[in-house]
N, C-alpha and C positions, 0 to 999 in steps of 0.2 A: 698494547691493549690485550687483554684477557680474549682468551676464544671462546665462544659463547658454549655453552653445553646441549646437547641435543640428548632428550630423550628419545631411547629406542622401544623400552618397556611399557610406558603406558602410552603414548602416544605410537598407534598403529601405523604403519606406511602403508597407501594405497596399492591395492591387490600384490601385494605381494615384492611390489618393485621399490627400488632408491629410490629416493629425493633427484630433483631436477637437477641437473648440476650444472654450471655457466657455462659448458662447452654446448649443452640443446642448443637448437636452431630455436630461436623466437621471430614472431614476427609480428606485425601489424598490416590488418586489414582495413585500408579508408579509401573514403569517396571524396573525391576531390570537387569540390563545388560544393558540398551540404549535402544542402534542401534543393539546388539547382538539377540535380540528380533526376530526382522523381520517386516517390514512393515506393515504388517497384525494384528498382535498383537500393536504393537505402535497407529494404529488407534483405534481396539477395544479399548485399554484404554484410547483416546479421547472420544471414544463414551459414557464409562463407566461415567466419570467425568460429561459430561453433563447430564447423569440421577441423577447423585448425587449433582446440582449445586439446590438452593446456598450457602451449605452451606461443600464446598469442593473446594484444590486450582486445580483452571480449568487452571491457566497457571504456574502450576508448570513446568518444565523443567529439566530432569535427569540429570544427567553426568556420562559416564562408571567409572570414580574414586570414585564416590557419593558408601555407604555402606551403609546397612540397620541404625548400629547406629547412621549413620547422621540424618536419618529421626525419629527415635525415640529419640535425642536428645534435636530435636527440635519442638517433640511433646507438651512440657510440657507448655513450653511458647507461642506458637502457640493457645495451646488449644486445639491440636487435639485427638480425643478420637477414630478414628476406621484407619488402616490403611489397604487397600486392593492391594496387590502386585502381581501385574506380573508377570510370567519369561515363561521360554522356557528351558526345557532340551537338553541334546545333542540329545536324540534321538527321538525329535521332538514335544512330548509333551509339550502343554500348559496350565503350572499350577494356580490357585488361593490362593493366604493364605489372610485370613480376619482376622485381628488381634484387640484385642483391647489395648490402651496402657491406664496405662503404665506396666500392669504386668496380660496379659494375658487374656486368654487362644486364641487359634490360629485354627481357622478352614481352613484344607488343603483341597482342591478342586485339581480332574483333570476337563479341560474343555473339554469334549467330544468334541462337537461340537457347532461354533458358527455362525451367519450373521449378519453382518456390518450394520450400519442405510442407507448406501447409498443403499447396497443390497434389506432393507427393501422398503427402498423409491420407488425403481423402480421396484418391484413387485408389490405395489400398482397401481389402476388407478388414484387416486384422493391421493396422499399423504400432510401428514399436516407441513406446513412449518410456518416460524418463530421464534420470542423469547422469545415471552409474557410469554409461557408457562413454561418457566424453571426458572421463576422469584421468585416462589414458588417451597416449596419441596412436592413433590408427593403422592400422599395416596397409602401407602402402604396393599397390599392385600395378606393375605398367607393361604396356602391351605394344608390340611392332614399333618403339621409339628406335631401334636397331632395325633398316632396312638394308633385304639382301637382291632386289630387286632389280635386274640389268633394267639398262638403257639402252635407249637404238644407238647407233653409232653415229658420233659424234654430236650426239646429243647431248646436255648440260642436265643433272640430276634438279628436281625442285627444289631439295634442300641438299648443301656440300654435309659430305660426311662429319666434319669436324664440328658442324652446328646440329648435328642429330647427337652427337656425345656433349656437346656442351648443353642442349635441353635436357637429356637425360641425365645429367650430373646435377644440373639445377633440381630440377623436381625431387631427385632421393635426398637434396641436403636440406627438404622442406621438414622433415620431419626426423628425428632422433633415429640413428639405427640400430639395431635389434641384435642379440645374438641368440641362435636356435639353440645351442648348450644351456644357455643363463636366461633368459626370459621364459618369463612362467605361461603357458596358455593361457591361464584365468584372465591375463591382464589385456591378453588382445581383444576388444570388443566391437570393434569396428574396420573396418575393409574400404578404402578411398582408390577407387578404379580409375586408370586415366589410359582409356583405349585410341589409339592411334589409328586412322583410316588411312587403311594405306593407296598410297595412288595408283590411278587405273592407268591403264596401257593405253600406246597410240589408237589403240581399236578401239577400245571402250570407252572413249573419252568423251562425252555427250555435251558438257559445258567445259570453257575456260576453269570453272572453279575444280576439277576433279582431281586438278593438278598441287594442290593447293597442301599445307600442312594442317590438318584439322585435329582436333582432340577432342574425344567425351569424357566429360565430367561425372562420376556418380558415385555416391555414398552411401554403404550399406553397415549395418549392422549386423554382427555374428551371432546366432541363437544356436543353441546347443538340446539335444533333449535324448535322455537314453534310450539304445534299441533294447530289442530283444523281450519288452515286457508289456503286458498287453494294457490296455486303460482301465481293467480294472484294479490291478494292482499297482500302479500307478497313483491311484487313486489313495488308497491304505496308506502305501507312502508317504505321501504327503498330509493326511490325517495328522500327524504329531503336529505339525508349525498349523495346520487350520486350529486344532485344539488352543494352542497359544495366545490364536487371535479372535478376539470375543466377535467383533462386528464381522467380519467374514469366513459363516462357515459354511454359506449355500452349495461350497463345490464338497463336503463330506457326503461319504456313501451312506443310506438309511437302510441299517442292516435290521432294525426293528422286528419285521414281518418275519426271516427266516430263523429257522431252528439251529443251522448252523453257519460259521463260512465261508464253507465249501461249495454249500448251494449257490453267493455269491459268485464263487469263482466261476464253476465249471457251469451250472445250469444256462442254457443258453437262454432261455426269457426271462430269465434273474436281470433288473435294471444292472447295464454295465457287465452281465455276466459275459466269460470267453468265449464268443462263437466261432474263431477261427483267426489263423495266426496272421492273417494280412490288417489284422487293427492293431497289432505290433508293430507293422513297420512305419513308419514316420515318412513325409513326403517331402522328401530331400533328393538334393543331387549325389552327397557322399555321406561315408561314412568313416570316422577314425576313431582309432584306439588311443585314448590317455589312460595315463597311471590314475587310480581309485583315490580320490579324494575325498574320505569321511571324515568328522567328526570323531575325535576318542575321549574317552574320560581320562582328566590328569592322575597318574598313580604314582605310588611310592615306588621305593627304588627296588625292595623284595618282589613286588607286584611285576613292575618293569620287566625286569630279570624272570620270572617266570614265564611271561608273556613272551619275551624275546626267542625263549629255548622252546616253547610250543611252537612258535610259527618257525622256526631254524626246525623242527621236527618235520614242520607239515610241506611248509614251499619248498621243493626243488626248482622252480625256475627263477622267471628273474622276480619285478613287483608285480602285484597283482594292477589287471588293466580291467578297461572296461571299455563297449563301443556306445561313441555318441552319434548321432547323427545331428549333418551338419545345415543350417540355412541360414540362409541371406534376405533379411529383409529391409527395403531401401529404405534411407534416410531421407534423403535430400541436400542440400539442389540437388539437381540437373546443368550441366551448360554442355553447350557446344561451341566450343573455342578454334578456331581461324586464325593462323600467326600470319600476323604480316610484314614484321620488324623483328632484327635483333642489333641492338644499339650494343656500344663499349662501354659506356659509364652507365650512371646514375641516370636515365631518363633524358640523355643527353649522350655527345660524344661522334665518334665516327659510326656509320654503320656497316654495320656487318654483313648484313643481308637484309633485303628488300622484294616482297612479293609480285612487285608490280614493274620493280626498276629493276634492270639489266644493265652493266658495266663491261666494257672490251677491257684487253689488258693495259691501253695505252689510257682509259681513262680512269682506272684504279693507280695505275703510275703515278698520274699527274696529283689526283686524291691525296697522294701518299706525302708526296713530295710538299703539297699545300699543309696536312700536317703535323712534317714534321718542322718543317718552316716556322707554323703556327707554335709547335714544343720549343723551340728554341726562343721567340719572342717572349715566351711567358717565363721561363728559365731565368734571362737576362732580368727581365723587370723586376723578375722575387730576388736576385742576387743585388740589385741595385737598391731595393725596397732593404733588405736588411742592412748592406752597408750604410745607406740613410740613418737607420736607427739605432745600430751600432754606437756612431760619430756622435748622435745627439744625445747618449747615455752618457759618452765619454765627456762631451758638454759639460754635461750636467753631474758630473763626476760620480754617475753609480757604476758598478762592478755589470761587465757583461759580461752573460754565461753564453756560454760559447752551443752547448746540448741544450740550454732553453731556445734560443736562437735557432737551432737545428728544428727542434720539435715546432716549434710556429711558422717556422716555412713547411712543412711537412702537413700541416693540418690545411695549412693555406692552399697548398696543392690536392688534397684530397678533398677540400667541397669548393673546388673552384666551379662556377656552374656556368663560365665564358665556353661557348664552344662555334662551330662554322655551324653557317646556317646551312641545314638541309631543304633543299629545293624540292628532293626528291619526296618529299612527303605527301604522301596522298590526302591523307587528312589532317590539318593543323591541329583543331581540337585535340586530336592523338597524341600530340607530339608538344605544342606550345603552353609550357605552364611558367608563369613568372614562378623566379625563383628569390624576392627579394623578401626580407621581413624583416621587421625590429623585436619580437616581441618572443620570447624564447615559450617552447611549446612542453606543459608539463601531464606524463598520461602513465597511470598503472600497470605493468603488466601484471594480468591476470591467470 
């Protein structure tokens, strides 16, 4: 089959960067129960989905009959590699599992506490609206996930080191990684902070909880705006594109009254006139230098060539720059997330660590040993299971492939969802989802 053609010419690429290509992390954001959720939680994972667009299905759609395996059945072909779940227990709590498919390991989350991007929006005075920004995926920023903090002696650290790199390796492969050579600034437009509290010492310890692994959630948006020039010319500026646009030109300057301007500029009771250089400066935390991004008219090739040997006259350095000043203004959600769990598989499996539950060596031994007891049991039954079906092919006189054979026990062993009951579980709701279903589950990504 022919390979389809892509135009590059009239069909523009978003700011600047490639097409998606199958190696992105995709994901899916669902609430497990529906409507059993509650409205509150149902929006949070709208709001969720759009920090994670675009490369997540933003109009997925549940159904109370829909079961986790439907969603991880239809990870494979999808392409989905991280699935972030919902739910709600009976007794009020609202949980997180971050899973990776197709075979694990599953970080459990309680969600302390969270606020809604509308919450967000209307606490701000000035909030940032639009779509542009979610066109791209986000620059992700994480804080104290690598702790260098001694322990009293022979004391047991809250989290084992090997699960503070397995968190932090999950979270960076939520989203596409970036290179600082080859990725354009324009295209970064948003900022997803996931700050780490780090834990307090035997002294300061005022609750059992201080000890705990906690995460803040928050979502900003990048706004850029140039220094160095005061608002009223600023203002001039931007006169070309208000001319453009008929219904909004109430932010042009009404230069009507003065004779020249200059009077605008300099006069200091001139509306907007320069009284002093601190309405230059912009109320930011920083400031950086990008290369000068304007607009040029397309010329011929004589024209080019002149133009070329003019500025090779004029610049001795390198390209011309410019300073922007930079802010952050929040998106939304907000959460504050509490691990409690880190499972092996798929929301399921051995665990690996438990907030609440503590293991001696002799009872992670015995753990170990139950299994791998358990691996061997299921080993035998898939090898018995295919000699069965081998035999009755042979019956039946059709040709058995020996690699199709391979591949179907292989799938079988990857969504097998048999695992030992964990006792140790604090909350069932958390941890108990049936996993059986008939009805194969069909959803967009967006």
């Amino acid at each position: 089959m022919a390979r389809r053609r892509q135009k590059k010419r009239t069909q523009k690429q978003v700011l600047g960067q490639k097409l998606s290509s199958a190696k992105d992390p995709k994901s899916m954001v669902i609430r497990i129960g529906a409507g059993d959720v509650g409205p509150s939680v149902s929006q949070l994972v709208k709001d969720v989905r759009k920090v994670m667009e675009p490369g997540t299905a933003s109009r997925l759609k549940e159904r109370r009959s829909n079961r986790l395996r439907d969603y991880t059945t239809m990870a494979g072909p999808l392409g989905v590699t991280h699935l972030m779940l919902f739910s709600r227990s009976a007794t009020g709590n609202t949980n997180l599992r971050l899973a990776l498919t197709p075979r694990g390991p599953t970080l459990h989350f309680k969600v302390v506490r969270y606020s809604l991007c509308k919450d967000v929006g209307k606490a701000l005075k000035h909030p940032k609206g639009g779509d542009k920004e979610y066109k791209t995926a986000p620059l992700l920023v994480m804080n104290n996930f690598q702790t260098s903090t001694p322990t009293a002696e022979g004391a047991a650290p809250a989290v084992p080191k090997h699960l503070e790199s397995l968190t932090t390796s999950i979270f960076q492969s939520l989203f596409p990684a970036i290179s600082p050579q080859a990725t354009p600034l324009s295209s970064i437009r948003r900022v997803l902070l996931l700050n780490r509290e780090l834990p307090a010492s035997d002294a300061d310890k005022a609750t059992p909880d201080d000890d705990s692994y906690v995460i803040n959630f928050r979502h900003f948006a990048i706004v850029t705006k140039r220094t160095g020039q005061s608002r009223s010319i600023r203002r001039l500026n931007a006169a070309d594109k208000m001319l453009k646009d008929r219904k909004n030109r109430s932010g042009m300057p009404n230069l009507g009254k003065l004779q020249d301007v200059s009077e605008y500029l300099l006069d200091p009771n001139a509306v907007g006139g320069f009284t002093s250089g601190s309405e230059s400066e912009a109320e930011t935390d920083a400031e950086v230098e990008v290369l000068e991004n304007t607009a040029r008219k397309v010329l011929n090739k004589k024209k080019l060539e002149a133009l070329r040997k003019r500025e090779e006259g004029k610049a001795k350095g390198g390209p011309p720059v410019e300073k922007r000043a930079v802010k952050l203004i929040e998106l939304g959600p907000r959460m504050k997330l509490r691990m409690t769990k880190v499972e092996e598989n798929v929301c399921g499996g051995k665990v690996m660590w438990h907030e609440y539950l503590s293991r001696t060596k002799e009872e992670e031994k015995e753990l170990e040993e139950r299994w791998e007891e358990r691996r061997k049991v299921k080993e035998k039954r898939k090898r018995i299971q295919k000699e069965n079906v081998a035999k009755k092919r042979k019956e039946r006189g059709e040709k058995v492939d020996e690699d199709e054979m391979m591949e179907d026990g292989e799938d079988d062993d990857e969504w097998d969802s048999e695992d030992l009951e964990n006792d140790e579980d604090e909350d069932e709701d958390d941890n108990e989802i049936e996993m059986i279903t008939d009805k194969p589950l069909k959803v967009p990504i967006g």
